[in-house]
N, C-alpha and C positions, 0 to 999 in steps of 0.2 A: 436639369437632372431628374431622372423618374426611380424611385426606387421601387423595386421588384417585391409586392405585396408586403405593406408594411404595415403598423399594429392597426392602422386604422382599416384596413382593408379586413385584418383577421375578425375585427369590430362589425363591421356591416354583415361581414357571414355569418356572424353569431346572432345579429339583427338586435343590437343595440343599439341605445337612442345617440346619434353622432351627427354633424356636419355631412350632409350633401355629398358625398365624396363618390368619382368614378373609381373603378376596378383597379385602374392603373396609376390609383395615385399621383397625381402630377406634384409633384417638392414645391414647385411655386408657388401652391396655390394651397399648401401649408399655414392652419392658422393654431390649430391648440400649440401651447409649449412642447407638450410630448412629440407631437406630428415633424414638428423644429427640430426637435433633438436626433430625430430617427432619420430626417433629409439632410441633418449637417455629419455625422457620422457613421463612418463607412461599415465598423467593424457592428456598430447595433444594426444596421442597416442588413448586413449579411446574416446577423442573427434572428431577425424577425422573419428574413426572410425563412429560413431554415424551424423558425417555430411554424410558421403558418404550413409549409410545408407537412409537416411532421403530425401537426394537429387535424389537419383536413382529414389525413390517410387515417387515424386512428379514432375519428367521428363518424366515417365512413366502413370502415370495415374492423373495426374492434370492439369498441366500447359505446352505450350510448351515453354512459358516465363524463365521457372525455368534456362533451362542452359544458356541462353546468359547470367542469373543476377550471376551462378554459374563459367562462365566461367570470366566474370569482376573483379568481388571476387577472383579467387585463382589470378590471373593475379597481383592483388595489392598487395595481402597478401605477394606472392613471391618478390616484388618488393622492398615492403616494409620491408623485412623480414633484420634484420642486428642479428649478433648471438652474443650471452654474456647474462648474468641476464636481460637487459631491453628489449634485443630483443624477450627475453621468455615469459617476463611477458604481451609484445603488442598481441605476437601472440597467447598467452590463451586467451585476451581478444578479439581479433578476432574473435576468433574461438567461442568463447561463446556468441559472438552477433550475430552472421550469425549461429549458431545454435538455438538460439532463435528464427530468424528471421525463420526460417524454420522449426519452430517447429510449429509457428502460422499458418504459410502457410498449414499442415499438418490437423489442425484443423480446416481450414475452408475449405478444401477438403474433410473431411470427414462429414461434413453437407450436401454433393451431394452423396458421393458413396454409391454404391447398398447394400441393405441389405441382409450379408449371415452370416451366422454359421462361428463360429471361428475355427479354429484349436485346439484339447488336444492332449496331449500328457501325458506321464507319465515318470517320472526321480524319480529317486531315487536311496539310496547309500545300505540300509538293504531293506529284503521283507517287514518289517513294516513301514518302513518309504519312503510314497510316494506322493511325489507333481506332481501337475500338470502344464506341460508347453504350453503357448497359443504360438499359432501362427497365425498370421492377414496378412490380404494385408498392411496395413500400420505398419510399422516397431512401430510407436511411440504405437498403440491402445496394442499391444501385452508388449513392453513392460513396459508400467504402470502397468497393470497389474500383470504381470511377479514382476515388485518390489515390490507390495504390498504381495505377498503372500510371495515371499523370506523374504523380512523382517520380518514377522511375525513369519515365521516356522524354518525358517534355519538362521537366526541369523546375513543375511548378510544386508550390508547398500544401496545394489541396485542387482538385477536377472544378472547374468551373459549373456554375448553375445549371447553367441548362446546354441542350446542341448548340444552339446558336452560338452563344458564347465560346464553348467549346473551338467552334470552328475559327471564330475570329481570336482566339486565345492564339492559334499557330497559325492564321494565316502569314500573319508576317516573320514567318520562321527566315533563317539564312539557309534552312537546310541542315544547319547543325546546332546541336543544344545538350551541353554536360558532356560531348563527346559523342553523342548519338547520331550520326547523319542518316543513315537511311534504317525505316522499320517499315516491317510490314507484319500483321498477325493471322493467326488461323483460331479458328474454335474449335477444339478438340473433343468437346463434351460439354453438352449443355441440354440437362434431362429433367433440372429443376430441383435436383438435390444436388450437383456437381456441375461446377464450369470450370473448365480448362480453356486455358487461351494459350496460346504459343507463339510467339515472338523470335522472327527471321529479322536481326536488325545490323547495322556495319557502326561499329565504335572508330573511333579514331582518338591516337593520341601523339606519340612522336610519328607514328603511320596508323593506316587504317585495318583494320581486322573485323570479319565476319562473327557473328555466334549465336546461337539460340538459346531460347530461354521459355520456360513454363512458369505460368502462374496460374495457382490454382485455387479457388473460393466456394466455398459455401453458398450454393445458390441461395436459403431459405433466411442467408442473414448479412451475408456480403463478407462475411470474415475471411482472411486469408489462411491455407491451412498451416496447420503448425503441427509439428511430433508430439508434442505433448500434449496436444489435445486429440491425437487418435491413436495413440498406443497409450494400453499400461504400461505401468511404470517399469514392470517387469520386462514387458514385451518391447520397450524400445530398446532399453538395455541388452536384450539378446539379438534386437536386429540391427544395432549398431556394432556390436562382437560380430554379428553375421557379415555384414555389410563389407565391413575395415577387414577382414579374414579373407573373404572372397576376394576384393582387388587385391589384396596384399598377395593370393599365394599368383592370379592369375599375372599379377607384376613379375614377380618372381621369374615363371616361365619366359613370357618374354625377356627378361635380365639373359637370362640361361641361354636361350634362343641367341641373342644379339651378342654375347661370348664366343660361343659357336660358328655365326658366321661371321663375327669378325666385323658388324654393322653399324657400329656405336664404336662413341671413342672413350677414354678410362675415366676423364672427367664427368663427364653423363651418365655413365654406367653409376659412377659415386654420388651423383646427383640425385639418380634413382633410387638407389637404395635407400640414402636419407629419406625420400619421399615416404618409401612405405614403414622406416621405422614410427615416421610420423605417424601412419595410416592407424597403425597398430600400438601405438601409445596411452598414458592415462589421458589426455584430453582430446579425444578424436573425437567426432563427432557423425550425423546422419545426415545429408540432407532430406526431405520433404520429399516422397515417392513423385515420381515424373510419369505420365501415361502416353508410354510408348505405343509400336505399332502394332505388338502382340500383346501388351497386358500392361501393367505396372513396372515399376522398375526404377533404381539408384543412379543416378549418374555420377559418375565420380569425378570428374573433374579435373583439371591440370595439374601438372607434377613443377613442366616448366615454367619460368618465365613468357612472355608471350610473343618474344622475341624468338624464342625457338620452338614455339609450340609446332609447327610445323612436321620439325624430326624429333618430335615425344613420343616416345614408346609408351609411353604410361597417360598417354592424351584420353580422358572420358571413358573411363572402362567400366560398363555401365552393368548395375546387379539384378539380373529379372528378380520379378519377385512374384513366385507362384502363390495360387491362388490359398491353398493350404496353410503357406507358411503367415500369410497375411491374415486366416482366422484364426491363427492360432497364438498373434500378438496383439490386433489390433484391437481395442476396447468396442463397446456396442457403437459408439458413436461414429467411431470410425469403418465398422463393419456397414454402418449404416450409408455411409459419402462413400467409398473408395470400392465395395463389392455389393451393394444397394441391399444389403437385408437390412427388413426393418425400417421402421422410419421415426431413428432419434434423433433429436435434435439441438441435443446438449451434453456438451462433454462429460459435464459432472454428473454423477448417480443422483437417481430421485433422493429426495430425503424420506427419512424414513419416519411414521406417525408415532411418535413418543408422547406417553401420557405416564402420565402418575397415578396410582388408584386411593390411594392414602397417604398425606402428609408426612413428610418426614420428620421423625422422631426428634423432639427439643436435644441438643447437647447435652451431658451433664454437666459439665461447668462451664466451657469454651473459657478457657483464661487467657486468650491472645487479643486485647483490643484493639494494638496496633504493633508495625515493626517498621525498623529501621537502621539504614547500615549505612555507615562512611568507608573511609578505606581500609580498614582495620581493626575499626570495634561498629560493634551491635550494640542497638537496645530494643526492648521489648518492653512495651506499657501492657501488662495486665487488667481485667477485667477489673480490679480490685483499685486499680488505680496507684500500686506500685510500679515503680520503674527501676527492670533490672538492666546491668551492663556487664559486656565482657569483651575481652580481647586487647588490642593496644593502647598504652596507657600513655606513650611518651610526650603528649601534652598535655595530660590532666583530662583529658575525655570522656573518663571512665567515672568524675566527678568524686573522686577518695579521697582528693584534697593533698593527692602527690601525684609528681609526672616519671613515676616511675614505670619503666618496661617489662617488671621482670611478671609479666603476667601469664596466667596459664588459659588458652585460647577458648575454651566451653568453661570456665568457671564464669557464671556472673555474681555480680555482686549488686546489693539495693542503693538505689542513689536516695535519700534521705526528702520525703514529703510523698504527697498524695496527689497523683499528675492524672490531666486529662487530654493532650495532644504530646507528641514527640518526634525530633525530626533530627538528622545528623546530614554531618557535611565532612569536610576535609578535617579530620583532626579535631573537629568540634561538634558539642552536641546542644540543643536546644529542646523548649517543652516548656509546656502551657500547663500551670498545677490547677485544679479544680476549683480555686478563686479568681480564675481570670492571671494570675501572673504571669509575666514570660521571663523564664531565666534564658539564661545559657552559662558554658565554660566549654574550656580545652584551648585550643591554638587563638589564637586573637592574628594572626597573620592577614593583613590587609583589613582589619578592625572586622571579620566574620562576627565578633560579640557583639557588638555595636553596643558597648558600656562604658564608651566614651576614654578607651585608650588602646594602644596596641599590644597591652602583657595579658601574656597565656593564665587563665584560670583556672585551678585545680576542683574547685567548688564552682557549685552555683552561683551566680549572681542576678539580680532582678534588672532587668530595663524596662520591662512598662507591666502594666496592670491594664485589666479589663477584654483582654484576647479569647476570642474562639477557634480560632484557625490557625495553622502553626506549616508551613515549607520550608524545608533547605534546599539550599544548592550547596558548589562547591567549595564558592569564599563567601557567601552571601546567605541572610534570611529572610523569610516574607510571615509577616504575620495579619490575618483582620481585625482590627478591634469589633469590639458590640456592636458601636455606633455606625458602622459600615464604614467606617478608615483606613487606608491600606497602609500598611506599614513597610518598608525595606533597610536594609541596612547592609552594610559590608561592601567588600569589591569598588569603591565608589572612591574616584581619586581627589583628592581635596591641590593638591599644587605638584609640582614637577620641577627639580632644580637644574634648567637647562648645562647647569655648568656638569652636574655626575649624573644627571638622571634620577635620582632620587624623588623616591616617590612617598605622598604624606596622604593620606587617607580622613576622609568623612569617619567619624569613631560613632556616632549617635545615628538611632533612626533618624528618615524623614519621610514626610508623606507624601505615597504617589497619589492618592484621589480618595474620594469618598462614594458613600453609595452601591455600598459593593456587598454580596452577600455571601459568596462563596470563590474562593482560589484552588488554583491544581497547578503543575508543572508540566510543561510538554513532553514527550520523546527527546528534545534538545537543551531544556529546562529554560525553556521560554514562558514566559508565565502568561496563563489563562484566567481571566475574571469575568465571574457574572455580577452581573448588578442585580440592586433589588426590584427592578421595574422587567428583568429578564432576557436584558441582550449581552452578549457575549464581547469581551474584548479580550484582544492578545498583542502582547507586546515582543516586536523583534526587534534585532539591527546587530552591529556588528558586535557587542558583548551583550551574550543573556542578560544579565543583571540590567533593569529598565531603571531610566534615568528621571529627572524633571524633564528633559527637554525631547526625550523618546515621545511618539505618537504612539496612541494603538490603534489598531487594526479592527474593524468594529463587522462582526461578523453574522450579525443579525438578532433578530428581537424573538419574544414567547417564549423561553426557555427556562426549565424551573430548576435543573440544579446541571454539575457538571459530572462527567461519567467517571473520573476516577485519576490517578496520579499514572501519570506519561500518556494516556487518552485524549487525545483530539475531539472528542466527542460531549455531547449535553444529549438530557433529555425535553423532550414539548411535555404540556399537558394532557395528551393524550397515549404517552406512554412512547411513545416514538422516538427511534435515537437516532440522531442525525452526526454524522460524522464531518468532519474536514483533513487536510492535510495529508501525514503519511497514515492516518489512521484511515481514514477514506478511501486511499491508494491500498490497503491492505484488506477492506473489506466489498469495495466494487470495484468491477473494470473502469478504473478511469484511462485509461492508455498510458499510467507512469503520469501522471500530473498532479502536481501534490500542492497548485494553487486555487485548484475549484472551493465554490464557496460550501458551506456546508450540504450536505446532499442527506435526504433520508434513508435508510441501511436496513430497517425494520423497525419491527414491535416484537416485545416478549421477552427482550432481552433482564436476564437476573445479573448478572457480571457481567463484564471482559476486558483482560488484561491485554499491554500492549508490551512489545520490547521488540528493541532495535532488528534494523534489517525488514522492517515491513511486515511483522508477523504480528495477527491477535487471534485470541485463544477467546469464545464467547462461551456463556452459557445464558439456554433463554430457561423459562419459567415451565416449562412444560420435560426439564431432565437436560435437554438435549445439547449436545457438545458440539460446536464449529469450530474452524481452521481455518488460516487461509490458505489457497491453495493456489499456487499456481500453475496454468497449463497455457507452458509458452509466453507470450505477453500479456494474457489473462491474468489476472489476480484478485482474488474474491473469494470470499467465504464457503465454505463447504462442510457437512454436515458429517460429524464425525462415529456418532454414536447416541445410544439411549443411557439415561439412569444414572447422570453426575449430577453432582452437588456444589464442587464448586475445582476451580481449575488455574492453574500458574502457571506461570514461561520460567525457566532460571536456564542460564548460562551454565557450557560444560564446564569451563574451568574457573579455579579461583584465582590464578594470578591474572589471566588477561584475558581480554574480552575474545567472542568465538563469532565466528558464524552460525553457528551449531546451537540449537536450543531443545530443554528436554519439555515438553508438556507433562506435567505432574497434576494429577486429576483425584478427585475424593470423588470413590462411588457412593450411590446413595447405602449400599449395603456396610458403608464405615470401610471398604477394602481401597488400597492408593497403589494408583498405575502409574505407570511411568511409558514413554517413547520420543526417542529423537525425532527434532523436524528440522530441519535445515533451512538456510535464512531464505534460500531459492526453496520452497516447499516443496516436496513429491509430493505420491498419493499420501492425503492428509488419515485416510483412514489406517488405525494402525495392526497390521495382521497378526501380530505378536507382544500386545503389549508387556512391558515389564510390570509383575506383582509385586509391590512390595509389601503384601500382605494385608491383614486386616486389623479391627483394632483403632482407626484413627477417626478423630471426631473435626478438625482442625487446621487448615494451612494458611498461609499468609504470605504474600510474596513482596519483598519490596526491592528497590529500584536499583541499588546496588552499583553503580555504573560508575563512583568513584573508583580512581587508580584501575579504568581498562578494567572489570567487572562486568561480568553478566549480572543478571536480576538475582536476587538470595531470595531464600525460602525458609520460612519455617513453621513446623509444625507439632501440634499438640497429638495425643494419644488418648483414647479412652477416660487413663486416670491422671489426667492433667498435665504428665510428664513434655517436655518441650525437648524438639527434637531440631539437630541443624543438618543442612546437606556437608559433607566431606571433598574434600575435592578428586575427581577422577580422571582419569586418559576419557579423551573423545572416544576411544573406543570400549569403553569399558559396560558391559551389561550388569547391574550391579544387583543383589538384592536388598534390600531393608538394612540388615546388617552390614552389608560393604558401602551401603549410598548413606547411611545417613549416623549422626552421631548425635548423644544427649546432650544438653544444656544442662550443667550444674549448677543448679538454682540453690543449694543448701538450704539449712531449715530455716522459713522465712516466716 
């Protein structure tokens, strides 16, 4: 077996001290453990390949940075490297963050390099069946590319490395593959900012059928295009109206036509018209402009089945699209691929240079330390170290020492002591008093108190002494002591009476580990821990609540604290926030993968909140407000505005969770904005935000997500007043007075 440049080959190009090794690496003749590891496994094997690749082109024509950071990297990797299952598993994951990392690197080199014409090629296994192979200065533009067409045509799940392969990949075609038996392609445009390919190919399935097809990519970065990364958001939306109007009326005619002569029969005619109520409904959509013989232009696509596409009146009735109508929707970047002005090269707007010129003015009291919401009652720990409650009482939650209901929903009332963490769940509440205590009360259902029995507590009651840290879930809690002890409790089933099912529950803490300095909760209320030596673990499996006999997930080292409750995220010591998971997938293009290992996101970062649906809301140190934003399969941060302070996700309604989220922002000028983002983002910049005035010193947003719940909010005012959001219609524009309501805090 020869593997195709592997670490030790990327080793000699860098001209480090190694073993005697040819070019080509021969696997046999493998002697370090690492060398072993990388000739017995296929999937590292394809990834070195793909580093060494990636790192050539970017030592070479980008950066001269690339190798000292390239030659640090293998130095550790090798260092690091021990062999067995765990040491396999570290150095895939290696190898898939420093190919990430170099993949970004990749793409923003390619926002500089010169614009030329791609390479074709032509492969193929029969004379009818033939695709086209790019080849680029940068190894990644060619092969996106390359995937997208192999997956389509030849059935595989990514383009082979190289021609060669290529070639031998179909030579042993049958001829047919996924239904494809014969293709053949044309190149319709390839100028170096735009390749069009076009694809003559015969499908077969109960029979065989002719069709064509375009595809169309970004020469300068191999991406495929997509509507939402070259229309505004306005502008798609009016040439989708445009698009679905135009075949709809020219349907029409022909409907009329084929009445008149009597050329259709009444079934079809009925068939057709469904077609275009469709065309013209709330979920129609555009395809991706095609480049016809005269310009651009919509294809529209079958009405019928493909059994009769034959006598479809309504077969492809395709919408030019002049040149006019196409500046007048398309965004710059798209002006820039589809009618060559310009040469942008990123869908998203520059960001904008945000500075501060003078510190922002201290608070005058800020009395929100923390917040916290179950299904039905809130608490709020003030600066002072009271803890007020309000809302539903029906198991004692409210800690008044009755589980009565008859409560009035903003009055709070003081729970009795001097508290320094707080945390709520289903029907119960918990909090750490400023000696280290941990109480809890409310519902005991499934032993959530863990005070050693299942009845509902009206009052506090104490379970341990010496806690700094304090999370709920929904039946369960997590606390850390001092000593770096992890403490859990609740949800935890102790026996099961096979004869009723009855179930008897663990009623006492027990401890998951030690060594630990800081916890969070995920997006799923998976729990997240740093240790105190600074690597990260997270615990999964089929019930959140982690067991003794649960594994965690150990997600790498150097990390000095965690970014915050429902964040995926930690920060290095050098200020750098590295994300994973859905947090990851909401702040880089990872293509919808939400198993990479942690990936670097930036620096600068002062907040950011996360809530469901893939959405976070950042603010970095320098004012500046980001979004995620999607365009198309993209999904990544995008730069919203100058001069916030600090920024919240909450949910439109109160009864049950939404797709729908509002971003609630404090300017630095004390005024709070408001605008919907939706869980798919548009344009994340908001043209109209909602005022709700000025006057605010204060917000706080917490997690909310018990009982189908978006995220709660709340917030303080100038003279310490606490304020809560009201619940509204999704559509409702609201000001100050209609969104939000006071907290009756009475005289405290």
């Amino acid at each position: 077996m020869t593997l195709p440049r592997p670490l030790a080959t990327a080793l000699l190009a860098l001209a480090l001290p190694l073993h005697a090794l040819a070019a080509g690496f021969d696997c046999a003749k493998a002697s370090a453990p690492i060398e072993q590891a990388l000739c017995g496994d296929a999937e590292l094997s394809l990834a070195d390949f793909v580093l060494t690749e990636r790192y050539r082109h970017l030592a070479a024509h980008c950066s001269a940075e690339t190798a000292q950071a390239q030659r640090q990297w293998l130095a550790q990797t090798r260092a690091a490297f021990t062999p067995g299952p765990a040491g396999l598993d570290d150095l895939r994951h290696r190898y898939q963050q420093r190919n990430d990392q170099l993949l970004r690197e990749l793409d923003a080199c390619s926002l500089k390099t010169p614009i030329r014409p791609l390479r074709i090629s032509t492969v193929g296994g029969v004379d009818s069946f033939k695709l086209p192979w790019v080849e680029a200065p940068s190894p990644e533009v060619a092969r996106r590319i390359n995937d997208v067409v192999f997956a389509r045509f030849a059935d595989l799940p990514a383009a082979p490395a190289t021609l060669r392969d290529a070639a031998a990949a179909l030579a042993p075609r049958d001829g047919e593959q996924r239904g494809i038996r014969e293709v053949e392609f044309t190149v319709r445009r390839n100028d170096g900012r735009l390749l069009v390919l076009e694809f003559s190919a015969e499908g077969c399935g109960s029979y065989c059928e002719n069709f064509t097809e375009q595809m169309s990519f970004d020469a300068r970065n191999g991406k495929a295009l997509e509507n939402e990364a070259l229309f505004t958001e306005a502008g798609l939306k009016a040439m989708t109206q445009h698009f679905n109007a135009t075949r709809a009326a020219r349907g029409r005619a022909l409907i009329a036509h084929a009445i008149r002569e009597r050329s259709a029969e009444a079934d079809a005619l009925d068939l057709y018209r469904y077609c275009i109520k469709g065309w013209t409904g709330r979920f129609s959509s555009m395809p991706v402009p095609e480049l016809g013989a005269s310009g651009w232009q919509l294809r529209g696509g079958h009405c019928s089945s493909h059994a009769s596409r034959p006598w479809d009146l309504l077969d492809n009735l395709d919408v030019p699209l002049p040149r006019a109508l196409l500046q007048a929707h398309l965004n710059a970047y798209g002006r820039s691929l589809l009618l060559a002005e310009g040469d942008v090269r990123d869908p998203a707007p520059p960001a904008m240079a945000c500075r501060r010129t003078t510190p922002l003015p201290a608070p005058p009291t800020a009395p929100i330390r923390s917040f916290a919401v179950g299904v039905q009652h809130q608490l709020v720990l003030l600066a002072d170290g009271q803890l007020l409650a309000w809302g539903a009482n029906n198991d004692g939650q409210l800690g008044r020492g009755e589980e009565r209901n008859d409560f009035v929903p903003q009055q709070a009332i003081a729970v009795p002591g001097q508290f320094a963490q707080v945390a709520a769940g289903h029907g119960w509440s918990a909090a750490i008093d400023t000696e280290g205590r941990l109480w809890t009360w409310g519902s005991n259902y499934m032993a959530s108190l863990g005070d050693g029995s299942t009845t509902p507590r009206s009052r506090p009651v104490q379970i341990g002494n010496g806690y700094v840290q304090l999370r709920a879930e929904e039946r369960w809690g997590l606390a850390l002591h001092r000593d770096g002890s992890l403490w859990t409790w609740g949800g935890r089933t102790a026996s099961r009476d096979p004869a009723n099912g009855h179930e008897t529950y663990v009623t006492r803490p027990w401890k998951l580990g030690d060594g630990f300095a800081q916890i969070e909760l995920g997006p799923r209320g998976e729990l997240q821990a740093l240790t105190r030596d600074g690597e990260i673990w997270t615990w999964r499996g089929s019930h959140p609540m982690p067991g003794p006999a649960d594994t965690p997930r150990r997600l790498g080292t150097g990390f000095t604290r965690l970014a915050g409750h429902q964040m995926q995220a930690a920060y290095k010591p050098d200020g750098s926030l590295w994300a994973w998971g859905q947090t990851l997938a909401a702040m880089l293009d990872t293509r919808g993968e939400n198993e990479r290992p942690p990936q670097s996101v930036g620096t600068g970062f002062a907040q950011a909140v996360y809530a469901d649906h893939g959405v976070v809301a950042a603010l970095k140190d320098d004012g500046s407000l980001w979004l995620t934003h999607r365009r198309g399969s993209v999904r990544q941060l995008e730069q919203v505005g100058c001069g916030y302070q600090r920024v919240a996700l909450v949910g439109t309604t109160w009864e049950r969770r939404s797709n729908d989220f509002r971003v609630v922002a404090l300017r630095d000028d004390s005024r709070l904005v408001a605008w919907p983002v939706k869980g798919a983002p548009g344009e994340p910049t908001p043209a109209a935000p909602w005022d709700l005035g000025p006057g605010w010193q204060q917000l706080e947003m917490a997690d909310g997500q018990w009982g189908n719940r978006g995220p709660d909010l709340l917030l303080a005012d100038r003279e310490g007043r606490l304020w809560q959001r009201r619940p509204l219609a999704d559509n409702d524009r609201p000001t100050a007075k209609d969104w939000l309501q006071r907290v009756d805090t009475g005289a405290r």
